[in-house]
C-alpha positions as CSV (number, residue, x, y, z in Angstrom):
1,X,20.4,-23.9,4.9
2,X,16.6,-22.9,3.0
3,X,14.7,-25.3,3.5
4,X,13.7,-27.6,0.0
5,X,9.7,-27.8,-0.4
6,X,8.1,-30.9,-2.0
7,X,6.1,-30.6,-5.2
8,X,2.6,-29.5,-2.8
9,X,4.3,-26.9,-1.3
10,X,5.7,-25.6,-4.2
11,X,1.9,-25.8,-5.2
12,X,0.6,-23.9,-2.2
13,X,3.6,-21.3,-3.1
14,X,2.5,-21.0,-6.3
15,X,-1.6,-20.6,-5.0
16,X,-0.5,-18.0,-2.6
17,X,1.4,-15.9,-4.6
18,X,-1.6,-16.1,-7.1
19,X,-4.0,-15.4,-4.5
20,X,-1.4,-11.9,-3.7
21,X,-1.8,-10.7,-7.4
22,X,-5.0,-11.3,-7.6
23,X,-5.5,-9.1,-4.8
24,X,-3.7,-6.6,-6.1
25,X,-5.0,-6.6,-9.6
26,X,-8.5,-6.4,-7.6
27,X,-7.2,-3.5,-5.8
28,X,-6.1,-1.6,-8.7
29,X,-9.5,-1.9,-10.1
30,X,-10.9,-0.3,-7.1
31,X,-8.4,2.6,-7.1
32,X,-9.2,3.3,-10.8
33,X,-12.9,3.4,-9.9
34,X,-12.4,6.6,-7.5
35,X,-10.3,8.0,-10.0
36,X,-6.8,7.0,-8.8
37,X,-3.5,5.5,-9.9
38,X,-2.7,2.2,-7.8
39,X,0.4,4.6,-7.0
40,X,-1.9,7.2,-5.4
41,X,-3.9,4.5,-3.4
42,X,-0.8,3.4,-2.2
43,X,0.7,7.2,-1.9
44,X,-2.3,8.1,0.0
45,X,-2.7,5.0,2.0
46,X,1.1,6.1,3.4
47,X,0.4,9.4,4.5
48,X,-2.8,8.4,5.8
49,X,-1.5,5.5,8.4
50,X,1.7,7.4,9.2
51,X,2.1,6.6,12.8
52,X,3.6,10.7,13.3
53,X,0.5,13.2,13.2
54,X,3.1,15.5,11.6
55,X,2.7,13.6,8.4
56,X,5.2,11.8,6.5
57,X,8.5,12.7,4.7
58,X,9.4,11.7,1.3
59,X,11.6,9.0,2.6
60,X,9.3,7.7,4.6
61,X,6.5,7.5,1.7
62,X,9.6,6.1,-0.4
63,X,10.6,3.3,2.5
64,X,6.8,2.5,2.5
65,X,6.1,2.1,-1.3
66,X,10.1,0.7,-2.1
67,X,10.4,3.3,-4.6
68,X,13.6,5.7,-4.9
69,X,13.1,8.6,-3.4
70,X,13.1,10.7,-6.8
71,X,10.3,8.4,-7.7
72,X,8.4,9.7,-5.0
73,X,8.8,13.1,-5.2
74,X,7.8,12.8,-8.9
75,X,4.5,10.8,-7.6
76,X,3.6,13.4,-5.1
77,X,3.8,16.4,-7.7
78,X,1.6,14.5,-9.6
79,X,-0.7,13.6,-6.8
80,X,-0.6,17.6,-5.2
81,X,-1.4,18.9,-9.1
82,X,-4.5,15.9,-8.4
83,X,-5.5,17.9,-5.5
84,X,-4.5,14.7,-3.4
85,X,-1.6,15.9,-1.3
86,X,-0.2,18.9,0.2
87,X,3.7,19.6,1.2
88,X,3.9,20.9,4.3
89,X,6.9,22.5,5.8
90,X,7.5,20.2,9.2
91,X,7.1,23.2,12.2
92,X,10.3,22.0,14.2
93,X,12.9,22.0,11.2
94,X,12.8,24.1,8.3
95,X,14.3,22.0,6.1
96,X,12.1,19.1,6.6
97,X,8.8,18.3,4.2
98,X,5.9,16.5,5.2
99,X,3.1,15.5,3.5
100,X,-0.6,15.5,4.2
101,X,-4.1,14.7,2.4
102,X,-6.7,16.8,1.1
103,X,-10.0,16.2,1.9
104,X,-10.8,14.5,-1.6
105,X,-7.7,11.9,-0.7
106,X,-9.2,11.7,2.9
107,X,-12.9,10.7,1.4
108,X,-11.7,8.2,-1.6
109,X,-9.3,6.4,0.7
110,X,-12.3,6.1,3.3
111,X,-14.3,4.4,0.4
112,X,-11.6,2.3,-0.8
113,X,-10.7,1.2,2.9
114,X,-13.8,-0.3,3.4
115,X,-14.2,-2.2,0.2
116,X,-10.6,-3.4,0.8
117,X,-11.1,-4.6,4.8
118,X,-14.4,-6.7,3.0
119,X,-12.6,-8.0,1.2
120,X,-9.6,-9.2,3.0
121,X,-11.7,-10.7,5.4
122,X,-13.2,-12.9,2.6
123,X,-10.0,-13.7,1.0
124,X,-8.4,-14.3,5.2
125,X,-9.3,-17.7,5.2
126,X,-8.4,-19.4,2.2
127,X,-4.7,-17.3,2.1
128,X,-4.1,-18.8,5.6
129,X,-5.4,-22.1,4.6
130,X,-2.9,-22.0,1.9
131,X,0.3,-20.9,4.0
132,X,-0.5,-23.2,6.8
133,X,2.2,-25.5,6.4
134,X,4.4,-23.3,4.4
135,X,5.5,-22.0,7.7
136,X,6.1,-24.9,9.3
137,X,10.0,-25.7,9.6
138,X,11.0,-29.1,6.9
């Protein structure tokens, strides 16, 4: 049975989901500022911390972002015509397409990475100030 929450930890819901938007509104400004989309950040970002040094497939990049996979492949055209991305045929199976990043992508999401781990590490504290408790069974 979910467990009910009383009217501070609907509060504390409420200040953390706040806290998640604000991050991302914060991010998007950041993206924009480098000249991206907050879809290439995130496009970019997946391809670049793809665990397989082959690069990722569309479905990957679409199981990472929770688009459709038509979305994606509509993103990355839009991204490779950005100079951001490049298909590359996967050397082991012919019919397989991975992605990887220009340099350009490589040097903006270097920048943004940066800004982003400062300021996750300033925003650490308080979003874990505010879910401590949350977790905690009723």
């Amino acid at each position: 049975m979910p467990r009910s929450l009383d009217d501070a930890g609907y509060q504390r819901l409420l200040k953390f989901r706040t806290g998640l938007r604000r991050f991302e509104h914060w991010s998007q400004l950041r993206a924009a500022e480098v000249g991206l989309t907050a879809s290439q950040h995130q496009l970019i970002l997946a391809v670049r911390g793809h665990p397989d040094a082959r690069g990722p497939t569309i479905g990957d990049v679409a199981d990472y972002l929770q688009l459709r996979h038509h979305s994606v492949v509509g993103l990355v055209d839009r991204a490779a015509s950005a100079g951001l991305v490049h298909r590359v045929p996967d050397p082991s199976d012919a019919r397989v397409v991975r992605l990887s990043l220009t340099s350009v992508a490589e040097e903006r999401l270097a920048s943004l990475a940066a800004v982003h781990l400062e300021e996750l590490s300033r925003l650490g504290p308080e979003l874990q100030a505010i879910w401590q408790g949350l977790d905690e069974p009723g």
